[in-house]
C-alpha positions in Angstrom: 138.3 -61.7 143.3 141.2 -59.8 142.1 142.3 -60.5 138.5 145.4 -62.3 139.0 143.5 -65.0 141.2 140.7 -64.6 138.4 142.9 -65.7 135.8 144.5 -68.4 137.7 141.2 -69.8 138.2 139.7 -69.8 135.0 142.7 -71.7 133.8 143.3 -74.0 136.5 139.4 -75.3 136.2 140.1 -76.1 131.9 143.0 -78.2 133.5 141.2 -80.0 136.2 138.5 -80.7 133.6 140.9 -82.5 131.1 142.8 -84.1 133.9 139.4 -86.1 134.7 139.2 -86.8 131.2 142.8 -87.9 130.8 142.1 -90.0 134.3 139.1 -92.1 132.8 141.2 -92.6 129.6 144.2 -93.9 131.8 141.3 -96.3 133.3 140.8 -98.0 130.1 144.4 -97.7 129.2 146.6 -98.3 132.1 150.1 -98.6 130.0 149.5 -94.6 128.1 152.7 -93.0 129.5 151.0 -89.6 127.6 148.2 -89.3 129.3 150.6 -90.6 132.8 152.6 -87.5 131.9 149.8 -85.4 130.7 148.1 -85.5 134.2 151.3 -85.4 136.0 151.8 -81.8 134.0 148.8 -80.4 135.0 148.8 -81.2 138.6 152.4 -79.6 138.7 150.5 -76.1 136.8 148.0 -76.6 139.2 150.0 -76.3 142.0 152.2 -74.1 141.0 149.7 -71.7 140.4 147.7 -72.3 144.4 151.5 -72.0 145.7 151.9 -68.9 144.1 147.7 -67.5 145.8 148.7 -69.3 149.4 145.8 -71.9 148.4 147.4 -74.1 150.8 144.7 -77.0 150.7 145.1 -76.7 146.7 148.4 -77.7 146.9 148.5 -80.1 149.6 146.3 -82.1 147.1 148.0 -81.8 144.1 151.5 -82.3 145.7 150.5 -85.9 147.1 148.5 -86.5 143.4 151.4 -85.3 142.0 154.1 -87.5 144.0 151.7 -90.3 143.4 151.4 -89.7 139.2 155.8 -89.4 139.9 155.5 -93.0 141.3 153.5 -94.1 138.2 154.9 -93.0 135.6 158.6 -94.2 136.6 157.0 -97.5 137.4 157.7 -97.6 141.1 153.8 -97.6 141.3 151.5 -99.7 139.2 148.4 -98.3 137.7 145.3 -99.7 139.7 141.9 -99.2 140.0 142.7 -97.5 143.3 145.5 -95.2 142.2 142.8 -93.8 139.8 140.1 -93.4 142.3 142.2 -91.2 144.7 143.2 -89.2 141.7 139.6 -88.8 140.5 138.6 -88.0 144.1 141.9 -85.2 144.1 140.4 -84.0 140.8 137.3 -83.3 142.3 138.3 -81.5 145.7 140.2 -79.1 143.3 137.9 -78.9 141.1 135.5 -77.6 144.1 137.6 -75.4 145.3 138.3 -73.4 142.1 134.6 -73.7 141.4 134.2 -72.0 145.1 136.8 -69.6 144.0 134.9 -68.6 141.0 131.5 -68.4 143.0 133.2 -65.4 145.2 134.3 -67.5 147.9 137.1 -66.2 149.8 140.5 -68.2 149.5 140.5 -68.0 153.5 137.2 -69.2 153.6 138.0 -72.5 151.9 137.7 -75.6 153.2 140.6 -78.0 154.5 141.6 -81.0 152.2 139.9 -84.3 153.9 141.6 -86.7 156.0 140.1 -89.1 153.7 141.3 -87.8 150.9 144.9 -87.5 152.1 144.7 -91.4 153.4 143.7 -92.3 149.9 146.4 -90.9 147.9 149.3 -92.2 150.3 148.0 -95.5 150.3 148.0 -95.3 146.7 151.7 -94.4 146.8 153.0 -96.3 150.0 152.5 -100.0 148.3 155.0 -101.4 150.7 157.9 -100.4 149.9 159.9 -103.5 148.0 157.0 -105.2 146.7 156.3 -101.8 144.9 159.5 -103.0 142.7 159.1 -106.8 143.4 155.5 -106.7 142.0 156.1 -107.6 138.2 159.2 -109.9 138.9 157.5 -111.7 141.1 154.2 -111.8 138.9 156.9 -113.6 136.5 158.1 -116.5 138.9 154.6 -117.4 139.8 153.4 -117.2 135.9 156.1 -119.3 134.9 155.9 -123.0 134.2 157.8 -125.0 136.6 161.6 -125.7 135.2 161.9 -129.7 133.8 165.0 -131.0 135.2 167.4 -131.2 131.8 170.3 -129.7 133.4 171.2 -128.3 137.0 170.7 -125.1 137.8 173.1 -122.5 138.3 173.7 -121.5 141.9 173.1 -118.0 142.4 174.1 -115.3 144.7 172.3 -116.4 148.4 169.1 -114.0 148.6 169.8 -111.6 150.7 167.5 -109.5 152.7 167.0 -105.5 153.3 165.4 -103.8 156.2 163.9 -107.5 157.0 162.3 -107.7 153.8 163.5 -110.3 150.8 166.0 -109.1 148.3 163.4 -110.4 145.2 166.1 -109.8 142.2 168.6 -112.0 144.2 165.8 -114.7 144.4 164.8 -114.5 141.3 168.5 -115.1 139.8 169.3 -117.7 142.0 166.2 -119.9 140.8 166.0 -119.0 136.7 168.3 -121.0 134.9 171.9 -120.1 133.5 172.4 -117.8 130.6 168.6 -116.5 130.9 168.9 -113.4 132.8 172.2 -111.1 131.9 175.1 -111.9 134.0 176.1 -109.2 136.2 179.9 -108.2 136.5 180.1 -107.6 140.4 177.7 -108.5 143.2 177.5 -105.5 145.0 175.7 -104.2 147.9 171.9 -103.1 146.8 173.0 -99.2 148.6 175.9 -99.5 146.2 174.2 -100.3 142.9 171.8 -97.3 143.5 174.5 -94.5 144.2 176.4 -96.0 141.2 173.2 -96.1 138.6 172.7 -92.2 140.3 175.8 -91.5 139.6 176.0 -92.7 136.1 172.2 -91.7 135.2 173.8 -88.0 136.5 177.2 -87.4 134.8 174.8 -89.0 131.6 172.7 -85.9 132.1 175.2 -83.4 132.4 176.6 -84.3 129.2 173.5 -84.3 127.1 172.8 -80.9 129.0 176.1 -79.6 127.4 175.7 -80.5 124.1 172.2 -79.5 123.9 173.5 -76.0 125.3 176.7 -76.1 122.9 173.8 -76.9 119.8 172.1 -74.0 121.0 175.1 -71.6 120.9 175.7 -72.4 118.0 172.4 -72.1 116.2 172.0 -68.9 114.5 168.7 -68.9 113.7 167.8 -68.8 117.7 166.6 -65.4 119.0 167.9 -64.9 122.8 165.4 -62.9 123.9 162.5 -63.9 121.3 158.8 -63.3 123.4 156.5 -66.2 123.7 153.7 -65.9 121.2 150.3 -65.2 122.4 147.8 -68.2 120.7 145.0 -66.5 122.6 143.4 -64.2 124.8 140.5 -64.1 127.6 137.8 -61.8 127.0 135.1 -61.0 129.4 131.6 -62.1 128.6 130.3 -58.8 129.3 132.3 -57.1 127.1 132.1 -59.3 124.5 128.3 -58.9 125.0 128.4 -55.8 124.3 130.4 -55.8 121.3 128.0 -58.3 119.7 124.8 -56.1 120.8 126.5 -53.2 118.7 127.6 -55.3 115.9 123.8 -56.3 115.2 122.2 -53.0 115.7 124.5 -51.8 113.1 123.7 -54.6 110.8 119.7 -53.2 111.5 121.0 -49.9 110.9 122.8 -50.9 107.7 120.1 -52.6 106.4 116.9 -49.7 107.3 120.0 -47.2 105.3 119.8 -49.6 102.1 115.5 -49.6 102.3 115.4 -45.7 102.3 117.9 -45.8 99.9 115.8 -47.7 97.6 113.0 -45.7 97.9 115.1 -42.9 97.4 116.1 -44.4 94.2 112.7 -44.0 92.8 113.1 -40.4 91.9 115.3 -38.5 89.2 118.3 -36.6 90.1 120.2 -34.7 87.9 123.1 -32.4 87.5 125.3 -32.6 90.9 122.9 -35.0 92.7 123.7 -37.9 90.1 126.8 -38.6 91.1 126.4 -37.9 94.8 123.6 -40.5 94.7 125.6 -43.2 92.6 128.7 -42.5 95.8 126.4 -42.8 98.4 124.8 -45.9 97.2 128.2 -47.4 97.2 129.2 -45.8 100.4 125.9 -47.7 102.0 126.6 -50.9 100.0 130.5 -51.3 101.9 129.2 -50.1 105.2 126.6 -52.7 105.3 129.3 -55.2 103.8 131.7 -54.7 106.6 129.1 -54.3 109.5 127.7 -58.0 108.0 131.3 -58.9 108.4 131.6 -57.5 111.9 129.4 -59.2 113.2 129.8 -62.3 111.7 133.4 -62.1 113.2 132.1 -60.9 116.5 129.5 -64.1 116.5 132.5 -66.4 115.8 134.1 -65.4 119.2 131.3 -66.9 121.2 131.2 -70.3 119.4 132.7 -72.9 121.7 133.0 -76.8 120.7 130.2 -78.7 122.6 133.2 -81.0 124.0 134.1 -78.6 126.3 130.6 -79.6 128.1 130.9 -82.9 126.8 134.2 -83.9 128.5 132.3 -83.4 132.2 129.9 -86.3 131.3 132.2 -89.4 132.1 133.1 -89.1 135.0 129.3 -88.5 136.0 128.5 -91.3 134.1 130.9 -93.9 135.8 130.0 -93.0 139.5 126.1 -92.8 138.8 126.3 -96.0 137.2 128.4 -97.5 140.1 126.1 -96.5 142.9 122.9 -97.9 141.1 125.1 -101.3 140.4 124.6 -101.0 136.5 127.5 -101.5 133.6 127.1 -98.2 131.3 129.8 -97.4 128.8 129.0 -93.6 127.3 130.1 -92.8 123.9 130.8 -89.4 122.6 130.5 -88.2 119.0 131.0 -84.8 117.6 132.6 -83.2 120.6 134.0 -80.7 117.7 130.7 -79.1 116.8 130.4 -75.6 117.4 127.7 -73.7 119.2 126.7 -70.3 121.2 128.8 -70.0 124.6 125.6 -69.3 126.4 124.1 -72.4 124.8 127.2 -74.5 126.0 127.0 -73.0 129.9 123.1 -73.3 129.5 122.6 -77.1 128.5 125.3 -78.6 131.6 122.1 -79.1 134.2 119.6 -80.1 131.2 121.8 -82.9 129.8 122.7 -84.1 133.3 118.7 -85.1 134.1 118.8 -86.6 130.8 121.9 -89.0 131.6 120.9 -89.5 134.8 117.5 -90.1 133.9 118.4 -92.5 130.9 120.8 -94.6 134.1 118.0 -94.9 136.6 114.8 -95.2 134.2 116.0 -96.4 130.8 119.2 -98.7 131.9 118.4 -101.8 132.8 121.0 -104.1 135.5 123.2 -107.0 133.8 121.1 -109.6 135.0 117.7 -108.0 133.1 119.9 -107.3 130.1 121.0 -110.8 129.8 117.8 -112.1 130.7 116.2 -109.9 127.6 119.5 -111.7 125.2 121.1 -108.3 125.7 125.0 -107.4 126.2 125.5 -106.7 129.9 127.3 -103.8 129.7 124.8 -101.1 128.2 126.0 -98.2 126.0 124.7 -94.2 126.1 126.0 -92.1 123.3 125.8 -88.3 123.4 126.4 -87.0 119.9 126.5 -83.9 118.2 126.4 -82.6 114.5 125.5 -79.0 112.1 122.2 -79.0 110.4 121.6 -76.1 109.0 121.4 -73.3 111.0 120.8 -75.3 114.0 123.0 -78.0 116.2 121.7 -80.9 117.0 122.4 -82.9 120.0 121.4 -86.8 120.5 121.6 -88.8 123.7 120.6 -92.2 123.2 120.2 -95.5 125.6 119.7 -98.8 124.6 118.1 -99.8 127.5 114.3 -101.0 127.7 112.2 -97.9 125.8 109.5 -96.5 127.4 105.9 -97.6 126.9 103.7 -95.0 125.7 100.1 -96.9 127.4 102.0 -96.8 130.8 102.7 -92.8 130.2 99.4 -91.9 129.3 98.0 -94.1 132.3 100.4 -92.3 135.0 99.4 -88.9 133.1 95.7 -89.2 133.3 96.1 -90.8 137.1 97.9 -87.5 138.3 95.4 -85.6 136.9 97.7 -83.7 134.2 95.7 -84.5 131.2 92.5 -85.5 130.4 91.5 -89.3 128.6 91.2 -88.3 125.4 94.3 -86.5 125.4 97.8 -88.0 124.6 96.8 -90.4 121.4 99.5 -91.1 119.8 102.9 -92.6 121.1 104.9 -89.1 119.7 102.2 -86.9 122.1 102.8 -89.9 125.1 106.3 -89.2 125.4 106.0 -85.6 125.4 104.1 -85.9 128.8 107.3 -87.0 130.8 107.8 -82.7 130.5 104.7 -82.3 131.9 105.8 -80.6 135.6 105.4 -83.3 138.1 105.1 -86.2 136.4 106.9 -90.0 137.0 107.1 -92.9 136.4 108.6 -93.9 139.8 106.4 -94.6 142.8 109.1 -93.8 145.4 111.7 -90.9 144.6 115.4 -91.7 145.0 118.4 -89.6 145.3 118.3 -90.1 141.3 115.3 -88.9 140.2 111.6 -89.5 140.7 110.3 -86.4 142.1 108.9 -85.1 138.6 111.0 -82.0 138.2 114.3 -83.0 135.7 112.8 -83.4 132.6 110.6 -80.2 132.6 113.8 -78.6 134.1 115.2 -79.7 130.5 112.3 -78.9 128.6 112.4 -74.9 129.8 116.3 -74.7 129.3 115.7 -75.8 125.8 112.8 -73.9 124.9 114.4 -70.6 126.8 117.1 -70.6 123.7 114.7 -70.9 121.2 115.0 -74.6 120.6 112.9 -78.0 120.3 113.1 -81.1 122.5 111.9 -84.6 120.9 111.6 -88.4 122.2 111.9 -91.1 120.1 111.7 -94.9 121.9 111.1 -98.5 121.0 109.8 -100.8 123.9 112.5 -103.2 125.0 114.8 -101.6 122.3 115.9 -97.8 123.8 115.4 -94.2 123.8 116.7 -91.2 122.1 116.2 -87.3 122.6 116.8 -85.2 120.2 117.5 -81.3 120.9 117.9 -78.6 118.1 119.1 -75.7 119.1 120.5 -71.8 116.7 124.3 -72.2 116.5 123.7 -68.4 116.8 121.3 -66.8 119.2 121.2 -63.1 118.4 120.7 -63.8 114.8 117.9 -66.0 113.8 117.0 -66.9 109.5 113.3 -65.9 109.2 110.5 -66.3 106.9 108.3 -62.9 107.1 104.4 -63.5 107.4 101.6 -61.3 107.9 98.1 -62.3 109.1 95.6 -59.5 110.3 98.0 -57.1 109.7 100.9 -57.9 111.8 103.8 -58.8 111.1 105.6 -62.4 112.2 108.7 -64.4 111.8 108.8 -68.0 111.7 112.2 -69.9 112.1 113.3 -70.4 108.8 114.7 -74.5 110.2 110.4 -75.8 110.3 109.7 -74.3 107.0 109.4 -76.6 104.0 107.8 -74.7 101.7 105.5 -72.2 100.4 101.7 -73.7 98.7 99.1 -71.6 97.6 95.7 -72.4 99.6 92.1 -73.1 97.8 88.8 -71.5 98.7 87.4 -74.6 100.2 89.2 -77.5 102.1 88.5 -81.4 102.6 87.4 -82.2 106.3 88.6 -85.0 108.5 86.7 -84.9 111.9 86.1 -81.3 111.4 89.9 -80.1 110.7 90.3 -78.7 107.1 92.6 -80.7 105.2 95.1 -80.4 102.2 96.8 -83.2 100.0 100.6 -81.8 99.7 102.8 -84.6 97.4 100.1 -86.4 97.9 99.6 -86.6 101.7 97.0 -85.2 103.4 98.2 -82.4 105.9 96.1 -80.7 108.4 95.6 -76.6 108.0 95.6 -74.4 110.9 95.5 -71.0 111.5 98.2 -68.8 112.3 95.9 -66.1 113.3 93.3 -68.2 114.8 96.4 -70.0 117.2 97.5 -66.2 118.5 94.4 -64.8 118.9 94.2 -62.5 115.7 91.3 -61.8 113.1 92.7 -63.2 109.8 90.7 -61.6 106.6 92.1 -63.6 103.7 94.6 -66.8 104.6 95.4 -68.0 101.0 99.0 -68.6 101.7 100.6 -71.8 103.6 103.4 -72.5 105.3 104.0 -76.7 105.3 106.2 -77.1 108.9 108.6 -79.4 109.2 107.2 -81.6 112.5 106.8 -84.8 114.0 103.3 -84.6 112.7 103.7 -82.4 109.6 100.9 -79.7 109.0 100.3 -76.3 106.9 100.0 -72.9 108.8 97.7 -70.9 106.6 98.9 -66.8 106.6 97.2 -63.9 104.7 100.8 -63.0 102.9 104.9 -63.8 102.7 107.1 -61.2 102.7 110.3 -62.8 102.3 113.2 -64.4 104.0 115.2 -62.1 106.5 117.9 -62.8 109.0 116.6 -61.2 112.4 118.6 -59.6 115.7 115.9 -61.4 118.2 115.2 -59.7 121.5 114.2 -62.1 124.0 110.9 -61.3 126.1 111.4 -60.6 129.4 108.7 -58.5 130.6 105.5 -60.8 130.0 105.4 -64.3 128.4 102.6 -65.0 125.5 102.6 -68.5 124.3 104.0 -69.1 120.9 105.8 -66.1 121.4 110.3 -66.1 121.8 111.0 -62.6 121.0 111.3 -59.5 119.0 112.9 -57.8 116.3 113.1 -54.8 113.8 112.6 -55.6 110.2 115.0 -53.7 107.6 112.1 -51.3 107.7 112.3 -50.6 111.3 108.9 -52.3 111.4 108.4 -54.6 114.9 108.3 -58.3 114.3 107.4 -60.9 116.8 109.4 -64.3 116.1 107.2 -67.5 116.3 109.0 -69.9 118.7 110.5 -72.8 117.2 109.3 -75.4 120.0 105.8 -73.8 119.5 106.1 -74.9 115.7 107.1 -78.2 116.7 104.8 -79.4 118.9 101.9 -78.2 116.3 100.6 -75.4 117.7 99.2 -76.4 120.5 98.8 -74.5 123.9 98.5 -77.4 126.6 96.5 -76.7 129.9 97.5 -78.1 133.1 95.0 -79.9 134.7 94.2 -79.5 138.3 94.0 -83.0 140.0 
């Protein structure tokens, strides 16, 4: 793809995406003459811009979407249900075809723009002719109340027809009562009337043209040839990869500079080396100042606001929810929270099994939602907010919960866990990740087949982030996702046990508590009372298969199920450059990185954390 058509692309998809957007608005508010106008614009850019690349099915589209959006917005069409189908579906066949664009797809090898869709549009704008116009006046007679005979009507001009169809204003005069309606000064010929308003509507034109010229002119703080200023500017991903990759392996350097430094510090210098040592300790101090700053700066050029993925959702919403005959309504919150690009383009396929997942399992039809004293219409809200150093993102349903007996049941009858496994509700719901399972006997074009939710569960977990359920029987669902704002840089807390060094996410730690020589035991598991509740103690060694000499330090994690990791020692806090695994996988395990004394560090996953610590087996059936 050569970069002119690159560029086109990438702009005409933001504009196909907020015309669907501005579409399901228009839906809901039929009278908006922005959003009318709004989608009207970006049809026209849209075409333009396929004219321009010979995309000829592209623009036959968005002219006929475009003449139809004309009709509307001068009110020669009325907005209807149908009008906003056939945009929707115009929305969506450009929409494919800049995606194919953007997939490498040749623009020769495109395909042509369906019949269908072609019979849709002009249908939408061919409303036969008068009754296009004759619509809303005639709306009015039939509204009306009949007239009471007080006084005689007026007689009106004889209504005439055109092209054997009813001339409706004539009617409507000659049967509305005198002095309602403005008189008119001359009855003239319905051909005559129009080149007359033209006329008039043109000469009206011509002279607000001229003076807005003549204002112009005149104007002397207007620059004539003043360049249009540049808001922003496209980067590639690649390069911008780069440029973050070298911004945090200078911060590492930076930071290993100022721990020799230190060290260095230790011994006496006199005469000439006094001074040299007091400039380069402030030469060293900038350097890492500005290379903190750079990439800081460099990290704020890949955070997006989660409404750019959020904006896709309704539309999916309202078509899923009319095949499977259910009323949904999805509300959106936080659209302006910020997060990793990668994270954004990452979390599009997870948070669609959840939706559709939350229509077809946790949604229940109007009559079962009436018959359980509910609303009919049911109501999914994806939300987003900053906590910390994480983003959190929340899609909720108040459709019928799940029940955690039934989950365990299914589990156990696949053969995916064992009977004693699963006990509490929290460890129920984690099992709809487990790969294969359902709920659903028979799999639909929806879901069923047991792959979506683990599909969600490894997106998560592949960014370093945590997946929880949270549902009430009869009442609704939620999931919860944390996920880093930033992915490169990750706040740690620095443990050792057995000698190594490890990082644990710096969002599940509480606090630090010293451990005691002996523990209290429930069913074998060593406890500890921490503000007065008892918390189970495990083994960070022990989990990861090291030999830990003397754990008298805990970590209390911030879980579900609170508990205290017990490490030999803390070394402090330190924000890391993590290096995703890609060679082998180790459970427990996300990545790698170089303390600020070069030494390696493996970083504890944050999902791992979560779930306690626990390594689940899958069970052959």
């Amino acid at each position: 793809m050569d970069d002119m058509l690159k560029e086109f692309v990438v702009e005409a998809l933001d504009l196909a995406t907020n015309v669907e957007e501005h579409l399901l608005s228009l839906e809901r508010n039929p009278g908006d003459m922005n959003t009318l106008n709004a989608v009207f614009r970006s049809f026209h850019t849209i075409k333009g811009g396929a004219g321009f690349m010979n995309l000829s099915a592209m623009v036959s589209a968005c002219h006929l979407t475009e003449n139809l959006f004309d009709a509307l917005r001068t009110g020669q069409v009325p907005v209807t249900p149908e009008a906003i189908e056939a945009a929707l579906e115009a929305s969506g066949f450009v929409a494919d075809q800049l995606t194919a664009l953007n997939n490498g797809t040749e623009p020769d090898k495109l395909s042509t723009m369906p019949k269908s869709l072609e019979k849709m549009l002009t249908d939408a704008i061919e409303m036969k002719g008068a009754s296009k116009k004759a619509a809303p006046a005639k709306a009015k007679v039939e509204d009306a109340p009949k007239p009471v005979e007080k006084k005689p009507v007026a007689a009106g001009p004889e209504p005439s027809s055109k092209n054997g169809e009813l001339d409706w204003e004539s009617y409507f005069r000659a049967i509305t009562p005198e002095g309602t309606l403005p008189e008119t000064a001359t009855v003239a010929a319905p051909e005559e009337v129009e080149e007359t308003a033209e006329a008039e509507t043109k000469v009206a034109t011509q002279r607000e043209e001229h003076e807005a010229v003549k204002s112009s002119l005149s104007n002397a703080e207007i620059k004539q040839n003043a360049p249009a200023k540049e808001e922003s500017i496209r980067i590639d991903a690649v390069k911008l990869n780069v440029l973050l990759e070298v911004a945090g392996e200078s911060v590492q350097a930076a930071n290993q500079a100022a721990v020799l430094l230190e060290k260095l510090a230790q011994f006496k210098f006199d005469g000439q080396a006094a001074p040299l040592m007091s400039a380069l300790t402030e030469t060293l101090t900038r350097a890492s100042r500005y290379s903190t700053e750079l990439q800081r700066a460099t990290l704020a050029t890949r955070m997006q606001p989660v409404g750019r993925l959020f904006q896709k959702f309704p539309r999916l919403i309202r078509e899923l929810a009319r095949d499977l005959g259910k009323e949904v309504d999805l509300n959106i919150a936080g659209a302006e929270t910020e997060v990793d690009r990668v994270v954004v383009d990452s979390l599009y396929d997870p948070l669609v099994h959840m939706l559709r997942n939350a229509l077809d399992h946790g949604i229940e039809t109007a009559e079962e939602r009436i018959n359980a004293n509910k609303v009919p219409r049911a109501t999914i809200s994806l939300k987003a907010w900053q906590e910390a150093s994480s983003v959190m993102i929340e899609v909720t349903d108040d459709g019928k919960g799940m029940d955690s007996q039934k989950l365990r049941e299914k589990a156990i009858s696949k053969g995916l866990i064992n009977a004693h496994d699963a006990r509490t509700d929290d460890e129920a719901f984690q099992l709809v990740f487990l790969p294969g399972f359902s709920t659903k006997e028979v799999a639909s074009s929806v879901s069923g087949r047991g792959v979506g939710m683990d599909v969600v569960k490894t997106a998560v977990e592949r960014h370093r982030g945590a997946i929880r359920i949270a549902s009430q029987l009869g009442t609704g669902t939620t999931f919860l996702i944390r996920l880093p704002i930033e992915l490169s840089i990750v706040p740690t807390m620095l443990v050792r046990t057995d000698g190594a060094s490890l990082a644990l996410p710096m969002a599940t730690v509480q606090r630090v508590v010293e451990l005691p020589e002996t523990f209290e035991s429930v069913g074998g598991q060593p406890v500890l009372r921490d503000l007065g509740r008892p918390l189970p103690v495990k083994s960070l060694g022990k989990i990861l298969g090291y030999t830990p000499a003397s754990e008298r330090v805990g970590i209390v994690i911030a879980a579900p199920s609170p508990y205290i990791l017990s490490v030999d020692s803390v070394d402090g806090t330190a924000d890391l450059v993590i290096k995703p695994l890609t060679c082998i996988s180790t459970p427990g395990i996300t990545g790698t990185a170089r303390s600020a004394e070069g030494e390696l560090v493996l970083v504890i996953s944050l999902s791992f954390l979560i779930d306690g610590c626990k390594t689940r087996e899958r069970i052959s059936a």
